[in-house]
Structure formats: C-alpha cells, structure tokens
PyMOL commands that place a pseudoatom at each C-alpha (Angstrom):
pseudoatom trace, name=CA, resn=UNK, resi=1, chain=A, elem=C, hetatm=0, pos=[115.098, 117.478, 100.864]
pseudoatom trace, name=CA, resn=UNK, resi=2, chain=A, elem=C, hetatm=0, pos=[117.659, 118.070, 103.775]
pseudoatom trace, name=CA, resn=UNK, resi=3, chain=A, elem=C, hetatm=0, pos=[117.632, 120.910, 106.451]
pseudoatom trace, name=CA, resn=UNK, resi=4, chain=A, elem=C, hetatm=0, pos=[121.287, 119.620, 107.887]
pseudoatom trace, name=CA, resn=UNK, resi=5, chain=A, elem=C, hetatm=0, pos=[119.712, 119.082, 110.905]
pseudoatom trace, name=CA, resn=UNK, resi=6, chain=A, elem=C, hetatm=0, pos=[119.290, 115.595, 112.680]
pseudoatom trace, name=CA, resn=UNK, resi=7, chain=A, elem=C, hetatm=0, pos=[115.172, 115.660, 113.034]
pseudoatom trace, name=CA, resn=UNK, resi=8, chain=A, elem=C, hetatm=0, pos=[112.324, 113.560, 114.131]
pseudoatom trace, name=CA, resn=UNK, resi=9, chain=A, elem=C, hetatm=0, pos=[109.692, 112.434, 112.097]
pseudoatom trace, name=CA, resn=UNK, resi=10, chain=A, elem=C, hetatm=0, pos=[107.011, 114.784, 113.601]
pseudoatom trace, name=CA, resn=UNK, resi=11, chain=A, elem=C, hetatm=0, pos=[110.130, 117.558, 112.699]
pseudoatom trace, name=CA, resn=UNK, resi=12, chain=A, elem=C, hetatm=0, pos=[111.099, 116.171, 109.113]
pseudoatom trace, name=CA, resn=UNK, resi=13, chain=A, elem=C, hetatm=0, pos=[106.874, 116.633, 108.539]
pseudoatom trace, name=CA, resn=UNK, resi=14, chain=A, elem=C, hetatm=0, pos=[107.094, 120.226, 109.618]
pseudoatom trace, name=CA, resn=UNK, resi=15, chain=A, elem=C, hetatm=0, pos=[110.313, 120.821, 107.870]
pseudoatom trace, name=CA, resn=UNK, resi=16, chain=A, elem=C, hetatm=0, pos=[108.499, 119.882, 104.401]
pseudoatom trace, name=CA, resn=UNK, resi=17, chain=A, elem=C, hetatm=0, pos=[105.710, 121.919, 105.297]
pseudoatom trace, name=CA, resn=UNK, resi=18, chain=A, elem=C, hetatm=0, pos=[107.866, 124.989, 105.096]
pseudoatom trace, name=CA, resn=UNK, resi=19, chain=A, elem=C, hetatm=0, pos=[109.387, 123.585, 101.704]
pseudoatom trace, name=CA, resn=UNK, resi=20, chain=A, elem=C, hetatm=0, pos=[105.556, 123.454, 100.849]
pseudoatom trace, name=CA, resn=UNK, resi=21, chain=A, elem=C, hetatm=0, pos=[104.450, 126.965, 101.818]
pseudoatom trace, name=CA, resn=UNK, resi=22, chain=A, elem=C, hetatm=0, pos=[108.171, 128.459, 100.830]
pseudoatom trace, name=CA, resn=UNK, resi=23, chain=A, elem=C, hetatm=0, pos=[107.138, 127.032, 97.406]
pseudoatom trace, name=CA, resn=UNK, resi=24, chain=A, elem=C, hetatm=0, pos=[103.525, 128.198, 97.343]
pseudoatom trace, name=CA, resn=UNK, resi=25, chain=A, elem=C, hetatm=0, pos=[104.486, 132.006, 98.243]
pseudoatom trace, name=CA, resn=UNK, resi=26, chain=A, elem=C, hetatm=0, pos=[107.202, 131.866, 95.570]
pseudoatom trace, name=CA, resn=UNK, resi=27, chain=A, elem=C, hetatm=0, pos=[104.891, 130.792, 93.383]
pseudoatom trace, name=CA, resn=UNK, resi=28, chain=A, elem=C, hetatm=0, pos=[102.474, 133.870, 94.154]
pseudoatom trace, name=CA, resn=UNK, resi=29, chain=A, elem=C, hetatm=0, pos=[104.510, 136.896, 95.571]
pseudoatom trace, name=CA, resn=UNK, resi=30, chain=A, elem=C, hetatm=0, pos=[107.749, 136.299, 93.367]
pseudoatom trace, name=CA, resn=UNK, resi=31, chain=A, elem=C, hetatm=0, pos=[111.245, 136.250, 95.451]
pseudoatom trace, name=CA, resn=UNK, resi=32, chain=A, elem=C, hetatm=0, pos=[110.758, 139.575, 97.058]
pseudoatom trace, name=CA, resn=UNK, resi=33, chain=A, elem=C, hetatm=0, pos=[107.434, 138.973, 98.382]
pseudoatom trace, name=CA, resn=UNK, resi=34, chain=A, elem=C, hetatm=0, pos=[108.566, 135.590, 99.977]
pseudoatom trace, name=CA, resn=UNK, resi=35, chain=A, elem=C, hetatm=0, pos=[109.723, 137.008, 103.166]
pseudoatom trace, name=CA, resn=UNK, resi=36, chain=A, elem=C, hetatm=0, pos=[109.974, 134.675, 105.907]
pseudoatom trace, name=CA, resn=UNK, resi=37, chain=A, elem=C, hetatm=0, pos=[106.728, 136.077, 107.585]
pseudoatom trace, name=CA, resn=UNK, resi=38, chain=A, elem=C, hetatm=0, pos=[104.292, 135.368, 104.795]
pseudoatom trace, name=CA, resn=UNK, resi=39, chain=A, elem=C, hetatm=0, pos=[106.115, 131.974, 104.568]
pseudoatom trace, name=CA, resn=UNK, resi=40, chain=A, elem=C, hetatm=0, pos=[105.359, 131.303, 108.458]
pseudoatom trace, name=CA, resn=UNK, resi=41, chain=A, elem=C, hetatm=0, pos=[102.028, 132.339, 107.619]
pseudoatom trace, name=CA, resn=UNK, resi=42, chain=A, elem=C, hetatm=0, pos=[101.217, 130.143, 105.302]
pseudoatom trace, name=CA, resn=UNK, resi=43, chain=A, elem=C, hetatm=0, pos=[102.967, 127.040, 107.121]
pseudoatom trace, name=CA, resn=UNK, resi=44, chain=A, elem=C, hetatm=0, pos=[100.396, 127.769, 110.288]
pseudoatom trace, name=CA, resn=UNK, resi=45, chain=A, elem=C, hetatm=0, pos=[103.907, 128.674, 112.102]
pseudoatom trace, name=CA, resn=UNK, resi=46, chain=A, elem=C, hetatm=0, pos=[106.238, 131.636, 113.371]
pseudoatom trace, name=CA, resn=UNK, resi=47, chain=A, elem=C, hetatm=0, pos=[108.990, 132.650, 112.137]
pseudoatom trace, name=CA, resn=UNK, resi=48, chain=A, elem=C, hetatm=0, pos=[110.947, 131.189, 114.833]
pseudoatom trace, name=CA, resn=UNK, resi=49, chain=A, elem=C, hetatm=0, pos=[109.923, 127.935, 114.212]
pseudoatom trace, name=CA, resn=UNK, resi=50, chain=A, elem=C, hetatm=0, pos=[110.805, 128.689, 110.133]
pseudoatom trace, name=CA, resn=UNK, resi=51, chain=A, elem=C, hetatm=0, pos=[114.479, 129.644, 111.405]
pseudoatom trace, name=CA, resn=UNK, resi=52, chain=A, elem=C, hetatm=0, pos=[114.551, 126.679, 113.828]
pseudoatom trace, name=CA, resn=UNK, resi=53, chain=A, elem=C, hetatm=0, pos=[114.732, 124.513, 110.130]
pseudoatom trace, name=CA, resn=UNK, resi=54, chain=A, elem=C, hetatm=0, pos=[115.996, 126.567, 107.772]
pseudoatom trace, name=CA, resn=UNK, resi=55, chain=A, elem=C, hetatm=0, pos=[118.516, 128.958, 109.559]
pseudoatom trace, name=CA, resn=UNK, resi=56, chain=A, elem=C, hetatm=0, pos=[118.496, 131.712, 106.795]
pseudoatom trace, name=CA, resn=UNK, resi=57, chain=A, elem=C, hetatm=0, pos=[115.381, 132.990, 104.393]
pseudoatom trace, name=CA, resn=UNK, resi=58, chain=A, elem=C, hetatm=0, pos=[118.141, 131.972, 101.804]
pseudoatom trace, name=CA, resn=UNK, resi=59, chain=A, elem=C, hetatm=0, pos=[118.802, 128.262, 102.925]
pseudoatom trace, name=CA, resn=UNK, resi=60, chain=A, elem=C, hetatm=0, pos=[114.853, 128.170, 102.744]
pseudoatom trace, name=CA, resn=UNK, resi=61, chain=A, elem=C, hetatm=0, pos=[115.100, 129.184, 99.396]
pseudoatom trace, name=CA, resn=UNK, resi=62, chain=A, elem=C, hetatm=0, pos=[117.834, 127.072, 98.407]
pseudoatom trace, name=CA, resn=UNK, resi=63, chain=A, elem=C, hetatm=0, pos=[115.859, 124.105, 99.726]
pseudoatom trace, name=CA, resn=UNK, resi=64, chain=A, elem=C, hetatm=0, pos=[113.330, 125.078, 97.179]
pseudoatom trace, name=CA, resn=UNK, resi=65, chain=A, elem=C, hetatm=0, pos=[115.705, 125.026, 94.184]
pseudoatom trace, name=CA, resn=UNK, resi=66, chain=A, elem=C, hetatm=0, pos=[117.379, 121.485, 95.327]
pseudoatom trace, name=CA, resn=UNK, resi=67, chain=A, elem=C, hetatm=0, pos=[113.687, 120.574, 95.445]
pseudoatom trace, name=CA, resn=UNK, resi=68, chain=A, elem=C, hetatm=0, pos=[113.462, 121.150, 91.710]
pseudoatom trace, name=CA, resn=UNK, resi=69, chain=A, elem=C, hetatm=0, pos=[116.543, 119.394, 90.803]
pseudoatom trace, name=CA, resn=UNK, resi=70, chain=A, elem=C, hetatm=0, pos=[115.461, 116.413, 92.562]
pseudoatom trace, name=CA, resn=UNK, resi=71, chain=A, elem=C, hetatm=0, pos=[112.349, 116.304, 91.342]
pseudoatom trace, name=CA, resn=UNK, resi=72, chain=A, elem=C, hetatm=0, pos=[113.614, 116.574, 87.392]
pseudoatom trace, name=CA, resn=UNK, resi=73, chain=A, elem=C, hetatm=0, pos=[116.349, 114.403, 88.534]
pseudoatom trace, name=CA, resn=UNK, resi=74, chain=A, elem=C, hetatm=0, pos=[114.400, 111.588, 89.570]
pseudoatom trace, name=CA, resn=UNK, resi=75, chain=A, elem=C, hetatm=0, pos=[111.633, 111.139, 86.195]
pseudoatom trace, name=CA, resn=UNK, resi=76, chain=A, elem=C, hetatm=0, pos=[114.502, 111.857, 84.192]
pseudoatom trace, name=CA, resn=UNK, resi=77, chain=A, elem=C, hetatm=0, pos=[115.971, 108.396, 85.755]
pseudoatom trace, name=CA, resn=UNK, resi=78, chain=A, elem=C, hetatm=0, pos=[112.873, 106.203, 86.264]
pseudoatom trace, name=CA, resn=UNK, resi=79, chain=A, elem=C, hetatm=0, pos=[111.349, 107.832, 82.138]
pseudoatom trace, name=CA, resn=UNK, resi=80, chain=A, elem=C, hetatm=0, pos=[114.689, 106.846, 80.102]
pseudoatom trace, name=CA, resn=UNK, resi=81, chain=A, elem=C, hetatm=0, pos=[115.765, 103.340, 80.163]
pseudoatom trace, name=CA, resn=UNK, resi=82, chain=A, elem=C, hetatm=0, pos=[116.580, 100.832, 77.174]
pseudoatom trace, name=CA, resn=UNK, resi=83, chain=A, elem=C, hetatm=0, pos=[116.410, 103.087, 74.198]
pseudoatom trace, name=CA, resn=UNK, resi=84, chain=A, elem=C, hetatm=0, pos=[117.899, 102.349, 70.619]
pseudoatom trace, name=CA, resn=UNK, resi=85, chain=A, elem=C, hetatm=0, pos=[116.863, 104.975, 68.187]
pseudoatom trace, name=CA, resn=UNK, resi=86, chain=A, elem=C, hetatm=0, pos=[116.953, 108.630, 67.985]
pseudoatom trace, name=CA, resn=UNK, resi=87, chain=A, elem=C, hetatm=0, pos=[113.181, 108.824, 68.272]
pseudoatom trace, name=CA, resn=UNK, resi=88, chain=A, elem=C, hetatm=0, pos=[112.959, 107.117, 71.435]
pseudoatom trace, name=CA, resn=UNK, resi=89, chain=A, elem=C, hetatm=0, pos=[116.016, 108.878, 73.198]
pseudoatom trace, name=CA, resn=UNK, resi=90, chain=A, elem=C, hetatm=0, pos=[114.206, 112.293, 71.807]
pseudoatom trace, name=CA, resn=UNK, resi=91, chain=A, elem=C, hetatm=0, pos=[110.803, 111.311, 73.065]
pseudoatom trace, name=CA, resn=UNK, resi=92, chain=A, elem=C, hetatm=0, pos=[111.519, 110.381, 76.370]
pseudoatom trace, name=CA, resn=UNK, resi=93, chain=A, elem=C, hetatm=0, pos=[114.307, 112.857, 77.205]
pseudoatom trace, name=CA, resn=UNK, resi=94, chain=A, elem=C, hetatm=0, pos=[111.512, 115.558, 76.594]
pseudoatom trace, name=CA, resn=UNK, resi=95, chain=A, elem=C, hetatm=0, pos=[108.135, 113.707, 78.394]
pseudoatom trace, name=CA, resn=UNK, resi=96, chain=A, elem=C, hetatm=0, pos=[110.686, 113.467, 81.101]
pseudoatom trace, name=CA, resn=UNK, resi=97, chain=A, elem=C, hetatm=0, pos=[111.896, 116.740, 81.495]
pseudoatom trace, name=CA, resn=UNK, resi=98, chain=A, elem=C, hetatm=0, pos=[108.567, 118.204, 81.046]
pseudoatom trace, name=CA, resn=UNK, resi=99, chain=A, elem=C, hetatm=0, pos=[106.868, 115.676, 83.608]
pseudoatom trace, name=CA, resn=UNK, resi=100, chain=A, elem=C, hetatm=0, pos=[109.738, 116.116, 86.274]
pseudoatom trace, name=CA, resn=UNK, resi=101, chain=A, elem=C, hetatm=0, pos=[108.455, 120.203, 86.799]
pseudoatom trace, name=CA, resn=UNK, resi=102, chain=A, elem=C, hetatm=0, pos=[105.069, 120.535, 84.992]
pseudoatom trace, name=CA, resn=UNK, resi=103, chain=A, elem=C, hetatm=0, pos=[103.613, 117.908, 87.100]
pseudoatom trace, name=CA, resn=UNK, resi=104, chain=A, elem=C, hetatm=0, pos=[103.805, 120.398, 90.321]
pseudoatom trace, name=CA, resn=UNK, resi=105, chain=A, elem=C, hetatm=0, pos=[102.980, 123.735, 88.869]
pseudoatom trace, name=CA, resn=UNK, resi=106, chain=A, elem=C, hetatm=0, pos=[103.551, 125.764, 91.992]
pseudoatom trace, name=CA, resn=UNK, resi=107, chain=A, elem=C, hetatm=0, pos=[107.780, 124.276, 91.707]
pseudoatom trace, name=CA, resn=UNK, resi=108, chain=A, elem=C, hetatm=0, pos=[107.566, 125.397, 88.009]
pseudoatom trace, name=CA, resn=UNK, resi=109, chain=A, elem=C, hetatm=0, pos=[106.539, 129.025, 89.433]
pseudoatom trace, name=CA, resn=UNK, resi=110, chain=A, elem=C, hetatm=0, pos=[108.734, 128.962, 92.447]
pseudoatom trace, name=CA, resn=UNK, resi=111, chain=A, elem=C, hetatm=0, pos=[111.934, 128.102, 90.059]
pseudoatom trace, name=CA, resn=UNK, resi=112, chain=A, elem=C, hetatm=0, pos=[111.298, 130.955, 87.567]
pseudoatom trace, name=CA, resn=UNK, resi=113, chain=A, elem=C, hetatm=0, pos=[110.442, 134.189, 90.698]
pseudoatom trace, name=CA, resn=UNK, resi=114, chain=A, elem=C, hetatm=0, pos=[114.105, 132.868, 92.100]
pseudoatom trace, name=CA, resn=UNK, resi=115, chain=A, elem=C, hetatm=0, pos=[115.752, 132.422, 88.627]
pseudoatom trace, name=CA, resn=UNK, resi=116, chain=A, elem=C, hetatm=0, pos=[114.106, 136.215, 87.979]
pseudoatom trace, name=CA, resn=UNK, resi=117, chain=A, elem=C, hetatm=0, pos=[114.834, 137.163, 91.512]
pseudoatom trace, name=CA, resn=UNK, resi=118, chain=A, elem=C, hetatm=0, pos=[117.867, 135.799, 92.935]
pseudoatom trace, name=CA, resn=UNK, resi=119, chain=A, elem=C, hetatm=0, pos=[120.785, 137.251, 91.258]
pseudoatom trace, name=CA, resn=UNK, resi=120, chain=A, elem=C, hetatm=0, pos=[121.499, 139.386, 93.873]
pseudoatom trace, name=CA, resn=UNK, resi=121, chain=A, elem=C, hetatm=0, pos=[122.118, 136.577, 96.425]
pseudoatom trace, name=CA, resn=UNK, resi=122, chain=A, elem=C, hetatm=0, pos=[125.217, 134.747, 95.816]
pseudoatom trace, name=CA, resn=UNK, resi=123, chain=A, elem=C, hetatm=0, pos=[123.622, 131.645, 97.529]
pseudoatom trace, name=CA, resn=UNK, resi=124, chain=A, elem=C, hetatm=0, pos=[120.515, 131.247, 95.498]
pseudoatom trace, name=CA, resn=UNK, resi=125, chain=A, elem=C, hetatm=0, pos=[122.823, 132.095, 92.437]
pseudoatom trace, name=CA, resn=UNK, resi=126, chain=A, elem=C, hetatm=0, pos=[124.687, 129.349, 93.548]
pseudoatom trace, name=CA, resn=UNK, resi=127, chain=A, elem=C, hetatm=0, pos=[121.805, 126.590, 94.120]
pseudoatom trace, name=CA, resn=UNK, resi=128, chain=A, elem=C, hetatm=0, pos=[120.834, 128.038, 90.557]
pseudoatom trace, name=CA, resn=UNK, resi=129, chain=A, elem=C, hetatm=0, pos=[124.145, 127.541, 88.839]
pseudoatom trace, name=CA, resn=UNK, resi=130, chain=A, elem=C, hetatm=0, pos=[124.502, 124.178, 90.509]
pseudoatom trace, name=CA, resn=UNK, resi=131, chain=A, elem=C, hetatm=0, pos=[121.027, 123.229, 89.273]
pseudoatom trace, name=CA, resn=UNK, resi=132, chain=A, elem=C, hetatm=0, pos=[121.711, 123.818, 85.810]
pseudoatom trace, name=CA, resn=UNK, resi=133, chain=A, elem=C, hetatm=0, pos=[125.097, 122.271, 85.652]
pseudoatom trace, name=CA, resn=UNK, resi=134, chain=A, elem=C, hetatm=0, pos=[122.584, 119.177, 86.992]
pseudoatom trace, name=CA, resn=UNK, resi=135, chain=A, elem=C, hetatm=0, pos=[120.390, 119.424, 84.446]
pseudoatom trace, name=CA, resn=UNK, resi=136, chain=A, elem=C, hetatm=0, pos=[123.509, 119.765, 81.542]
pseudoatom trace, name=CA, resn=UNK, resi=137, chain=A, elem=C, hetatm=0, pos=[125.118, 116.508, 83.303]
pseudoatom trace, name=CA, resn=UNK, resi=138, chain=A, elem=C, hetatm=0, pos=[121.592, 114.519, 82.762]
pseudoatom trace, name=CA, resn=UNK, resi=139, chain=A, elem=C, hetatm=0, pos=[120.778, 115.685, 79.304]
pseudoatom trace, name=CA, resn=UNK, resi=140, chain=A, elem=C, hetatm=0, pos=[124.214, 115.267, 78.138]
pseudoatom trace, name=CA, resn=UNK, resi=141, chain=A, elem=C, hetatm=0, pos=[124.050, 111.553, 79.672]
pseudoatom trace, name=CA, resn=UNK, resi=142, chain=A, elem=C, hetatm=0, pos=[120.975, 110.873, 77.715]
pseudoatom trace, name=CA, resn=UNK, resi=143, chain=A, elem=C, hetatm=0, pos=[122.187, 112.343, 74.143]
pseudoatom trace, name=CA, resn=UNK, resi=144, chain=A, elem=C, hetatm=0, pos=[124.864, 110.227, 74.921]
pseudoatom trace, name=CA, resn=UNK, resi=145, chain=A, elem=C, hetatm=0, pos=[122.956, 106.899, 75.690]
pseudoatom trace, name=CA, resn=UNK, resi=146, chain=A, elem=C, hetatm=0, pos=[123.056, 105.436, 72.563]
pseudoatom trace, name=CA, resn=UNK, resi=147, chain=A, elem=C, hetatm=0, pos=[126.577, 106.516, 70.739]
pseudoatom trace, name=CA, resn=UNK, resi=148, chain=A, elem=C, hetatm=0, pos=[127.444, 102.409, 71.306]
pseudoatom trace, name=CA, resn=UNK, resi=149, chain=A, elem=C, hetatm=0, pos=[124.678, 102.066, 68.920]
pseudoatom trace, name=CA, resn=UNK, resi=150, chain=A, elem=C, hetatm=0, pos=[124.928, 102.434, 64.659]
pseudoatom trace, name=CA, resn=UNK, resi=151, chain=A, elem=C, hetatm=0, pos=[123.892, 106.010, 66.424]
pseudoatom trace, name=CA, resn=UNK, resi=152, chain=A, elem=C, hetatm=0, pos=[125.958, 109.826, 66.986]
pseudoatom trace, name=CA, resn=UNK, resi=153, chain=A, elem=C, hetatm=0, pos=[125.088, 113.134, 67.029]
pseudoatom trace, name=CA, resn=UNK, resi=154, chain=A, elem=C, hetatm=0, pos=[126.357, 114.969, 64.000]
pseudoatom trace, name=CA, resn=UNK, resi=155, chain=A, elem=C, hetatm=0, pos=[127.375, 117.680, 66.141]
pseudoatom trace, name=CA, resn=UNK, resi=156, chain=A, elem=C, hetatm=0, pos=[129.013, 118.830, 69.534]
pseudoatom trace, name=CA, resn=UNK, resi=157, chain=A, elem=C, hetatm=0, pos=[127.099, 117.448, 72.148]
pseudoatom trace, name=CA, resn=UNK, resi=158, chain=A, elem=C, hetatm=0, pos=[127.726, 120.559, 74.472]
pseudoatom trace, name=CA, resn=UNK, resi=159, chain=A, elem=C, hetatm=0, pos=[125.993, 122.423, 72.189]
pseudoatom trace, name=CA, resn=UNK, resi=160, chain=A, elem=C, hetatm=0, pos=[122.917, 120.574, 71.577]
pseudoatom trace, name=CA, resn=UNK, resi=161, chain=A, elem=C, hetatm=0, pos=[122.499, 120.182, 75.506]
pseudoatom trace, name=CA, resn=UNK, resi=162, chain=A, elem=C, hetatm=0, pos=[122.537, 123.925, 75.731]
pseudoatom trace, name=CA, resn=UNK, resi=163, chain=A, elem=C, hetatm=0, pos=[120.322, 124.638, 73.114]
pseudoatom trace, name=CA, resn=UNK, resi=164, chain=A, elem=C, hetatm=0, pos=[117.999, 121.701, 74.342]
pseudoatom trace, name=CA, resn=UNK, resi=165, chain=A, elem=C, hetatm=0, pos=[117.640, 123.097, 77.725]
pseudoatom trace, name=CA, resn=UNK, resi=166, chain=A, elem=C, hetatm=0, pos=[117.316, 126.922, 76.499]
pseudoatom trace, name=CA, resn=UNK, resi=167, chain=A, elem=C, hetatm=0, pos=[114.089, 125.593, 74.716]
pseudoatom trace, name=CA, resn=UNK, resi=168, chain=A, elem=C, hetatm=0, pos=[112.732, 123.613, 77.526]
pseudoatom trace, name=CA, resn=UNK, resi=169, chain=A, elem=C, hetatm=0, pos=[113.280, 126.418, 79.910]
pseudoatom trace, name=CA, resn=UNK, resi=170, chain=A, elem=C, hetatm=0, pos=[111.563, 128.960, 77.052]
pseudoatom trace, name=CA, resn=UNK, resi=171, chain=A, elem=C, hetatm=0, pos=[108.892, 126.357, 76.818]
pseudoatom trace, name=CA, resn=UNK, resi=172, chain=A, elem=C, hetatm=0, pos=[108.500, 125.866, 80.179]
pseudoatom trace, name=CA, resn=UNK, resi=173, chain=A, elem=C, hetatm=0, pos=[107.990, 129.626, 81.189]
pseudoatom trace, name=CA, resn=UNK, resi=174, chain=A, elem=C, hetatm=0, pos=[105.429, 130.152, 78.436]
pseudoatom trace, name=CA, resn=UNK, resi=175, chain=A, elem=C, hetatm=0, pos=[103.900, 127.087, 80.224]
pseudoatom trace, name=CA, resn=UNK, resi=176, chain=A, elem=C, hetatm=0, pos=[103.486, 128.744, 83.512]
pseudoatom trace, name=CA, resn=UNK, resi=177, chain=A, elem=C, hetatm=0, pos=[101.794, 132.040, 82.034]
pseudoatom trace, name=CA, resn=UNK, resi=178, chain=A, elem=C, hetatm=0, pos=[99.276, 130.093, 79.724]
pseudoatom trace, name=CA, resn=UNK, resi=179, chain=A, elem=C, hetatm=0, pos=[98.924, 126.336, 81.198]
pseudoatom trace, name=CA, resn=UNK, resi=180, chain=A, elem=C, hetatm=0, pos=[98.543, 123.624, 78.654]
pseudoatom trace, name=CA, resn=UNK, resi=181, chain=A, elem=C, hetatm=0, pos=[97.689, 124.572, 74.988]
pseudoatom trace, name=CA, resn=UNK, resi=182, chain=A, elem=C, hetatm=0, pos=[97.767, 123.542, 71.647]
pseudoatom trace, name=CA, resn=UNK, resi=183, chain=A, elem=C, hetatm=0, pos=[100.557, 125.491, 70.979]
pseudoatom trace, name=CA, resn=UNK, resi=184, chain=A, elem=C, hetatm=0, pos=[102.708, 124.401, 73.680]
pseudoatom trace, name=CA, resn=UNK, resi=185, chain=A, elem=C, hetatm=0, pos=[102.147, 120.430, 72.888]
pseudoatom trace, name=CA, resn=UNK, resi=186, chain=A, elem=C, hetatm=0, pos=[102.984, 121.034, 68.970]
pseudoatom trace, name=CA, resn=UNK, resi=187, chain=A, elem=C, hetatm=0, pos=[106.197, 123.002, 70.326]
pseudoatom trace, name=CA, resn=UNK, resi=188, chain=A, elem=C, hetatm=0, pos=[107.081, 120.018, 72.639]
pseudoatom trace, name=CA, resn=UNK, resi=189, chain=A, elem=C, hetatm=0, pos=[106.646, 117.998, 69.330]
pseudoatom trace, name=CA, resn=UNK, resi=190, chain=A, elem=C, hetatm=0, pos=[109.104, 119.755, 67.689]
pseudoatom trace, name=CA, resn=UNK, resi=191, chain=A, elem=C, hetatm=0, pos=[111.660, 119.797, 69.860]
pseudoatom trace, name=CA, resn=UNK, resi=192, chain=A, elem=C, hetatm=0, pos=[111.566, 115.847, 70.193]
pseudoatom trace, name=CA, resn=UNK, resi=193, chain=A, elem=C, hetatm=0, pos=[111.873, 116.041, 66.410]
pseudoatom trace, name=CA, resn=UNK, resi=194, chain=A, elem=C, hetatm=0, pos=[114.919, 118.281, 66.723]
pseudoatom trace, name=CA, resn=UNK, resi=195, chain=A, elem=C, hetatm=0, pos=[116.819, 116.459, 68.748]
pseudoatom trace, name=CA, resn=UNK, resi=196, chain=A, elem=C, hetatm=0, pos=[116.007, 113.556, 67.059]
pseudoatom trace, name=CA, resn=UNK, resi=197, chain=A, elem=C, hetatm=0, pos=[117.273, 114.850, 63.604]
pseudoatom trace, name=CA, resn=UNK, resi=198, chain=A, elem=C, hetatm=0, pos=[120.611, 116.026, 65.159]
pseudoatom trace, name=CA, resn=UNK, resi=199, chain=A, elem=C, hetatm=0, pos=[121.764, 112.343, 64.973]
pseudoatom trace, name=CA, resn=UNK, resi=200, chain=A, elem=C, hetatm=0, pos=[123.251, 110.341, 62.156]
pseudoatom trace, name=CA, resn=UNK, resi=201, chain=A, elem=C, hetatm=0, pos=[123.727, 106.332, 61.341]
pseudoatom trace, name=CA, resn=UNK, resi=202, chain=A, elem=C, hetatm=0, pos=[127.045, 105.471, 60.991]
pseudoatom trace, name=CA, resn=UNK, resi=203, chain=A, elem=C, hetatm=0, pos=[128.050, 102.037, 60.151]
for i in range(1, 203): cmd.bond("trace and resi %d" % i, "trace and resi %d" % (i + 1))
show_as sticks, trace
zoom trace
C-alpha cells in the first residue's frame, strides 16, 4: 500500500489505519455510504487528517482496490510453485485465489460495494479495470505453467481465463452473502475439476 507521500513510520501506521477503516465502512455502508466522514470516524481521526494521506475520497478508495490486488497477488505467488499435472495446476490456482480475498472478509465486501458502486468514477473504474487485467495476467500465467510439460489446454487460453475468473468472482459474491457452506466448497470442487479437464496430453 502507497499514499505517494514520503511518511514516517508513526505516519505509514496511520496511513494503514485509514486503508483499515476505508475497508471496514465499504464493507458495511456500500460505496455511497463511505464518505470520508464516517471513514474519519471510524479511523479515531478528522477528515483533515484522512485528506492529509489520501488527497481525494477516490485515491482512498483506490488504495482499497490496489489493496485487493496485492493481496490475491501475493498467495497466488507464494500457493503455485512446481506443478506437473492438470490436477495440481487446477487445485492450487483455485485454493489460491480463494485464500488471497476470503481470508479477509471485510476486502471481499469492500471489492464488490466499489465494483457495484464505482462506475460512475472514472478513477475507481480505472483501479477496477487495472485490477482485473491483474488478475487475467496471473491466471493466464498459471494455465500456462505447465504447456513445457506432455500438458496444453485444448482450447484458447483467453477464454478459459475469462470464464475462470467469471466463476470465482460469482463464487466469491455468493460467498460474502452466505459465508462458508456446503454448497460453496462442492462448487469450488468443481471448478478445480473444470479447469483441470480443459487440458489434454500430447506426446
């Protein structure tokens, strides 16, 4: 997380803390009710102090979708390493995704008010459309991660990266209305098996 700003430690601290209680009002007002007030509020500041980081509501919130990337970005990374079958690449391309946002359900939240509430501002759009062009780039790397093996997809690989992360994202918003369930897990299950079945040996 960057404000732009050169900061001490005591200010990088306070500068998360508004990521934090940005995130948390997302979470429970939606984008409209995050106005920079109720986000002071819950940081223990004023708004001054929320403008002295973040010069804009909208950098704030932009913050908060970079904050998602990274997060997704970074289990993605550490969760896929030496993989040689279909089942493996499958397996941990999903537990990965799924641990990168599900692991901090207020994010999860946060991400779908501003996907639901931020088409009207070109520079949460933006942080949006750059996000998901992140998340294409990742899962396309990982479909890709073992075509030097006896393995390919039988198909095009942009496709199966956009259907993979239209499920996820379905998935994941059914997720943040009804928490973990049966249903969900079994779904999860599936769509490892899906991916996995979209590859062929070759010789």
């Amino acid at each position: 997380m960057s404000t732009g700003k050169h900061l001490t430690a005591k200010g990088q601290r306070t500068a998360a803390r508004v990521l934090v209680a940005a995130t948390r009002v997302l979470a429970r007002d939606g984008f409209g009710g995050a106005t920079l007030s109720r986000i002071a509020e819950e940081a223990g500041l004023d708004k001054r102090n929320v403008l002295y980081y973040y010069d804009t509501r909208e950098a704030l919130l932009v913050s908060v979708v970079q904050t998602v990337g990274e997060r997704v970005a970074a289990h993605i990374e550490v969760a896929v390493g030496e993989i040689d079958t279909p089942d493996q690449l499958a397996s941990a391309l999903v537990e990965a995704l799924w641990s990168g946002i599900t692991s901090a359900p207020e994010l999860a939240r946060a991400y779908f008010a501003l996907v639901g509430g931020g088409a009207d501002n070109s520079e949460v759009e933006e942080a949006l459309r750059k996000l998901k062009g992140a998340y294409e780039r990742l899962i396309t790397r990982q479909l890709q991660s073992i075509s030097h093996t006896r393995w390919q997809l039988r198909d095009d690989v942009p496709g199966m990266v956009t259907l993979t992360l239209a499920v996820f994202r379905g998935l994941l918003l059914e997720w943040t209305e009804t928490g973990d369930t049966a249903a969900t897990a079994a779904s999860l299950r599936r769509l490892k098996r899906s991916i996995a079945a979209e590859y062929v040996e070759v010789a």
